[in-house]
C-alpha positions as CSV (number, residue, x, y, z in Angstrom):
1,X,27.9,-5.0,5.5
2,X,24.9,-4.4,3.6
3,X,24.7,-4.4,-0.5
4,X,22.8,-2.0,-2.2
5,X,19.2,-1.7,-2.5
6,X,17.1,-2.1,-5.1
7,X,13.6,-0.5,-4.9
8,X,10.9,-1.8,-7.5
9,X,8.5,1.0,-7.1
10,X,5.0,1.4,-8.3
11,X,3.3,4.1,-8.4
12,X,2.4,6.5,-5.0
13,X,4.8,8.6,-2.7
14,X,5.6,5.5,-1.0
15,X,8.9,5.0,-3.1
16,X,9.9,8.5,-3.5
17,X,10.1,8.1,0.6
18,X,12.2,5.4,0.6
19,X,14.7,6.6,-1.7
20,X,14.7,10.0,0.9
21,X,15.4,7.6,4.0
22,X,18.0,5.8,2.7
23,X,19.8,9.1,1.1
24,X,19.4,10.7,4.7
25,X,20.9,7.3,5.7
26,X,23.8,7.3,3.1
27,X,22.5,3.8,1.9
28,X,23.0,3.3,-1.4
29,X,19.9,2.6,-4.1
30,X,19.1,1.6,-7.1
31,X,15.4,1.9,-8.3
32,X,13.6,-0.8,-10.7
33,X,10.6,1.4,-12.0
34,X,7.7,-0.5,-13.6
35,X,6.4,1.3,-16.3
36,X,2.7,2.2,-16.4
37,X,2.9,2.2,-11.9
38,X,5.7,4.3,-11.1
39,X,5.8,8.2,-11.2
40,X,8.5,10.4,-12.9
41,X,9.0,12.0,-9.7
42,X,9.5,8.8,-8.0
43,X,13.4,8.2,-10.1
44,X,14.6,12.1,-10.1
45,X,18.1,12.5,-9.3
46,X,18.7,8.2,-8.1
47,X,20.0,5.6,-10.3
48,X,17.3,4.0,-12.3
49,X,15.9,2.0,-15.2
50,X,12.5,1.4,-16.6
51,X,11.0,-2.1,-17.0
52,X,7.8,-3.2,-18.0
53,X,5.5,-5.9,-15.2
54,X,6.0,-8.9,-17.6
55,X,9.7,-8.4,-18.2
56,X,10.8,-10.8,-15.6
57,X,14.3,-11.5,-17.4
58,X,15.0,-8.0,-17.9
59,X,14.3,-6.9,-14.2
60,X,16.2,-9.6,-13.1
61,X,19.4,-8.7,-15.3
62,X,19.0,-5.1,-14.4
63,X,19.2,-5.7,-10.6
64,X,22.1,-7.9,-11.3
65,X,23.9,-5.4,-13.7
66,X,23.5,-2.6,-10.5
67,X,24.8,-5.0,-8.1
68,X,21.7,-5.2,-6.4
69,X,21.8,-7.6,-3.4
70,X,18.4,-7.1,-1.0
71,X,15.2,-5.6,-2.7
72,X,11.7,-4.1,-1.2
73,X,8.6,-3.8,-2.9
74,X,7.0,-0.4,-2.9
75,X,3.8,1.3,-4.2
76,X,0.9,0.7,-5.8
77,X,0.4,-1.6,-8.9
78,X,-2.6,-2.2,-11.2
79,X,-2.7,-5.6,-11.6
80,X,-3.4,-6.1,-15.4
81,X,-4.8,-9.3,-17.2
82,X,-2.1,-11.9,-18.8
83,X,-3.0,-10.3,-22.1
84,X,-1.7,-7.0,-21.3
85,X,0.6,-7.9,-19.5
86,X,2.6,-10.1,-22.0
87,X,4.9,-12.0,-19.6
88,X,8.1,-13.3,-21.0
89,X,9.7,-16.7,-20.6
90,X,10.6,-16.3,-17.0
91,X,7.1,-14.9,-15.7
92,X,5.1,-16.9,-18.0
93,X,6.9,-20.2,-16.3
94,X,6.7,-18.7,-12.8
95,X,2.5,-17.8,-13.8
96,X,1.6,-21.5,-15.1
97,X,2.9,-22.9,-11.9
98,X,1.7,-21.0,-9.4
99,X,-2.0,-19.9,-11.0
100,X,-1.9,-15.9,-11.8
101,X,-6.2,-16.3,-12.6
102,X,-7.0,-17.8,-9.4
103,X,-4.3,-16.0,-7.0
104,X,-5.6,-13.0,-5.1
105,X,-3.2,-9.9,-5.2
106,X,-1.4,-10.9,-1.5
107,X,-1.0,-14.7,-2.5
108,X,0.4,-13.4,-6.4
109,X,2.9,-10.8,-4.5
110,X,3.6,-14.1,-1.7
111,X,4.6,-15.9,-4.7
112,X,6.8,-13.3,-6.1
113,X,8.8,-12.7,-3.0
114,X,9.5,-16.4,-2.9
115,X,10.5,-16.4,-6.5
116,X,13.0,-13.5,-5.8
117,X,14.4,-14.7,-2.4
118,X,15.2,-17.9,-4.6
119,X,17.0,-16.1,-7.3
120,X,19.0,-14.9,-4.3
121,X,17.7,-11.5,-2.9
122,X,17.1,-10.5,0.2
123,X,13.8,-9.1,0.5
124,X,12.7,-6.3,2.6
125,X,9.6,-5.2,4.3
126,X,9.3,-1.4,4.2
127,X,9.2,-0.9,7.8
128,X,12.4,-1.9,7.8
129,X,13.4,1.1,6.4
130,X,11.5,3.7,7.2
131,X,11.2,5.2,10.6
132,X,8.6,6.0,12.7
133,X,6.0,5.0,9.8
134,X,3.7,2.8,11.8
135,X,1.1,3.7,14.5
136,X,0.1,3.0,18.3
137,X,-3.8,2.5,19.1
138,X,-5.9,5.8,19.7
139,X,-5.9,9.1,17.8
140,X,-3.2,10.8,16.4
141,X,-4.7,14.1,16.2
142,X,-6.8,16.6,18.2
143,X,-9.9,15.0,16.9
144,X,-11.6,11.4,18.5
145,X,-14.1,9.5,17.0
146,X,-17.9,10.1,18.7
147,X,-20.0,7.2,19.6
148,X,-21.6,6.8,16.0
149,X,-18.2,6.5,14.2
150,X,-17.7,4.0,16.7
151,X,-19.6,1.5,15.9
152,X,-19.1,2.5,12.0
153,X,-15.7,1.2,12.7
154,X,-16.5,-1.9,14.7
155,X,-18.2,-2.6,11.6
156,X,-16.2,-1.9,8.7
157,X,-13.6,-4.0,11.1
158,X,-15.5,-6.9,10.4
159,X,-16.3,-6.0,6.7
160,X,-12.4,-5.7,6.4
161,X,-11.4,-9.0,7.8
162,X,-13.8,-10.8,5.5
163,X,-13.3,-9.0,2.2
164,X,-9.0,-9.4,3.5
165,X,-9.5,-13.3,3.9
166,X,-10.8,-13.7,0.6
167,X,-7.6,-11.5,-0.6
168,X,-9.9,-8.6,-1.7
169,X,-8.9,-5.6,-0.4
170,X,-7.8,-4.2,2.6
171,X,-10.4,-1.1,2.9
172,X,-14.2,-0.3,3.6
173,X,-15.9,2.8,3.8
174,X,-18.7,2.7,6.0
175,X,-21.8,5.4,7.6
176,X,-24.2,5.3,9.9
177,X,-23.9,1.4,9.7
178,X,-24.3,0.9,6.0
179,X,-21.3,-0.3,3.6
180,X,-20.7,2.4,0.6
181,X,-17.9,0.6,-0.3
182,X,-15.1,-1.9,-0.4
183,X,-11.5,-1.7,-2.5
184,X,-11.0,-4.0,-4.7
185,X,-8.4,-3.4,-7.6
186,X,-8.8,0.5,-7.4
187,X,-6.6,1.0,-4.5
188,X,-7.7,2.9,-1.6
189,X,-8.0,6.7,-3.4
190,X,-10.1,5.6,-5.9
191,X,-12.7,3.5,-3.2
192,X,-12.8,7.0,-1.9
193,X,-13.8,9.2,-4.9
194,X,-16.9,6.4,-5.6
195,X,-18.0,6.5,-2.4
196,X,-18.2,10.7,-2.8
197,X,-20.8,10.2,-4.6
198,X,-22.3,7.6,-2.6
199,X,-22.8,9.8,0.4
200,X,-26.0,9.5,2.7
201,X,-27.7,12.7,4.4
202,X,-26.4,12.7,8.2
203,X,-23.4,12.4,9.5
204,X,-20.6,11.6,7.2
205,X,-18.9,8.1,7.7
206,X,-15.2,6.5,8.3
207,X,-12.7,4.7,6.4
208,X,-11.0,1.1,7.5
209,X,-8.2,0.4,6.5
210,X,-6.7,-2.8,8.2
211,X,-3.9,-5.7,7.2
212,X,-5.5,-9.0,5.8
213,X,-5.3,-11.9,7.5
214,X,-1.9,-14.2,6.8
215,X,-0.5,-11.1,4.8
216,X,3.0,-11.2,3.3
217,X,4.1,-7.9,5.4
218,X,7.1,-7.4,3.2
219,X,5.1,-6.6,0.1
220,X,1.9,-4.6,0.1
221,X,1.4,-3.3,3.3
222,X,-1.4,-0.7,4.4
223,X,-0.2,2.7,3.9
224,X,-2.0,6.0,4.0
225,X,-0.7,9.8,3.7
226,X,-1.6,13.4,3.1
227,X,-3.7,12.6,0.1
228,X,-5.8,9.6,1.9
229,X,-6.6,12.5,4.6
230,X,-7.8,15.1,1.4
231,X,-9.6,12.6,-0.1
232,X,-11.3,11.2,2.8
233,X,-12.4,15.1,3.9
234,X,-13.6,15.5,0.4
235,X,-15.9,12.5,0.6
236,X,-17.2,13.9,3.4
237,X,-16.1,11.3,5.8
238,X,-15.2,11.9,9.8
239,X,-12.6,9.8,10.0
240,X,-10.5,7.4,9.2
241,X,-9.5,4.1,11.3
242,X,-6.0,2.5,10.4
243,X,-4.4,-0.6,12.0
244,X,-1.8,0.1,14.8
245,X,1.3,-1.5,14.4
246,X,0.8,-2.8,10.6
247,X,0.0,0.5,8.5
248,X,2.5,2.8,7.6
249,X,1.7,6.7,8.0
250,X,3.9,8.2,5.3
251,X,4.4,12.0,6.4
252,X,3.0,11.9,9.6
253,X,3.2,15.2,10.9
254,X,1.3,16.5,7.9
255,X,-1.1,14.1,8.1
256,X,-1.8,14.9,11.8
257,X,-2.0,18.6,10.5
258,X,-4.2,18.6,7.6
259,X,-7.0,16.0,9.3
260,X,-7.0,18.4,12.8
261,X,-7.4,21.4,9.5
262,X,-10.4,19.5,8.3
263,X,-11.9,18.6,11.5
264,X,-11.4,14.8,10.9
265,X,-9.7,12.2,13.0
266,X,-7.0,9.4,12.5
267,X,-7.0,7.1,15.0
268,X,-4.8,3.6,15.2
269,X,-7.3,0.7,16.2
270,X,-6.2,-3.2,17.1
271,X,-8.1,-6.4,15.2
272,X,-9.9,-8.1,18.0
């Protein structure tokens, strides 16, 4: 029989949909927000309790107190320096040995799920628990890439793969052949509202969004939804290219709708 499940949610609809799926499920949750990530919205109406990112010993305690026994990371999180982040006891000693500074964001959340699967949780991947949130290759709407978004993708495949080995990012945003940008530690939304302004004349260009290489796929995965689509038909871009099998599509259906609304194509690719 399963235990109950704790959610840490950061910010995004991504935990909001969790705690859906597993009402609709009858599975019973508790959620772990971290203050300064996750949205009000997000703990409405579910068992809760704020913690702050450094407050290792107080996260732990709470998960224990709500008889929390397997856990999945969900949503976005600014990762903030050591200063402002004022670790206690328990992260400070889990920082100094594995090297907050020098990890990237996928080998610091690696590290984490270790530290928690040690402390004796079972840790989740999100696609686990929700259903149907991943793609097959080829379009999901009415609309297919043309030959010039083509090749924007092939490249801002490769652009991906190298900025996700380095444990950069997991998006690029690329037309007519020429980079505009690459997400760092602004998350995918806000690589889109630079690269607005970024723009070249011509035909608009495509968004990449792909796993990175060696990913921990239980923390962190690639995720788009409605807003990715608005965002990305407000930049002015044709499309948007997403890994089949490995990101998650949170409210599918209205994603299909809203990009065949704006003329603007989602279409699952595979790494080569």
């Amino acid at each position: 029989m399963t235990g109950r499940l704790g959610i840490v949610a950061g910010g995004g609809q991504l935990p909001r949909r969790l705690v859906e799926s597993c009402r609709a499920s009858g599975r019973d949750v508790f959620v772990l927000a971290l203050e300064g990530a996750a949205e009000p919205e997000t703990v409405r109406g579910v068992p809760h309790a704020w913690c702050r990112m450094g407050a290792a010993v107080t996260g732990l305690s709470l998960l224990r107190e709500n008889h929390v026994t397997e856990l999945v990371l969900a949503g976005s999180v600014r990762r903030p320096s050591l200063v402002t982040l004022r670790p206690d006891w328990r992260a400070a000693k889990l920082f100094a040995r594995i090297g907050y500074r020098a990890l990237g964001d996928d080998g610091l959340l690696s590290a984490v799920v270790s530290e928690l699967e040690q402390e004796g949780f079972r840790v989740l991947g999100v696609d686990q628990l929700l259903d149907g949130g991943g793609i097959a290759e080829g379009p999901l709407g009415k609309i297919h890439p043309d030959l010039q978004s083509v090749a924007d993708i092939e490249r801002g495949l490769r652009i991906a793969r190298a900025i996700g080995a380095l444990d950069i990012g997991q998006a690029v945003v690329v037309q007519q052949g020429l980079v505009l940008g690459v997400e760092a530690v602004e998350g995918t939304d806000e690589l889109l509202r630079r690269c607005a302004a970024l723009r070249r004349e011509g035909p608009g260009g495509v968004l990449v969004k792909v796993e990175k290489p060696g990913q921990e796929r239980r923390a962190d995965r690639p995720t788009i939804g409605h807003r990715t689509v608005v965002l990305a038909a407000e930049t002015g871009l044709l499309g948007i290219a997403i890994e089949a099998e490995a990101t998650i599509v949170l409210d599918r259906d209205e994603v299909i709708r809203t990009a065949d609304r704006a003329g603007l194509f989602v279409v699952g690719i595979r790494r080569s």
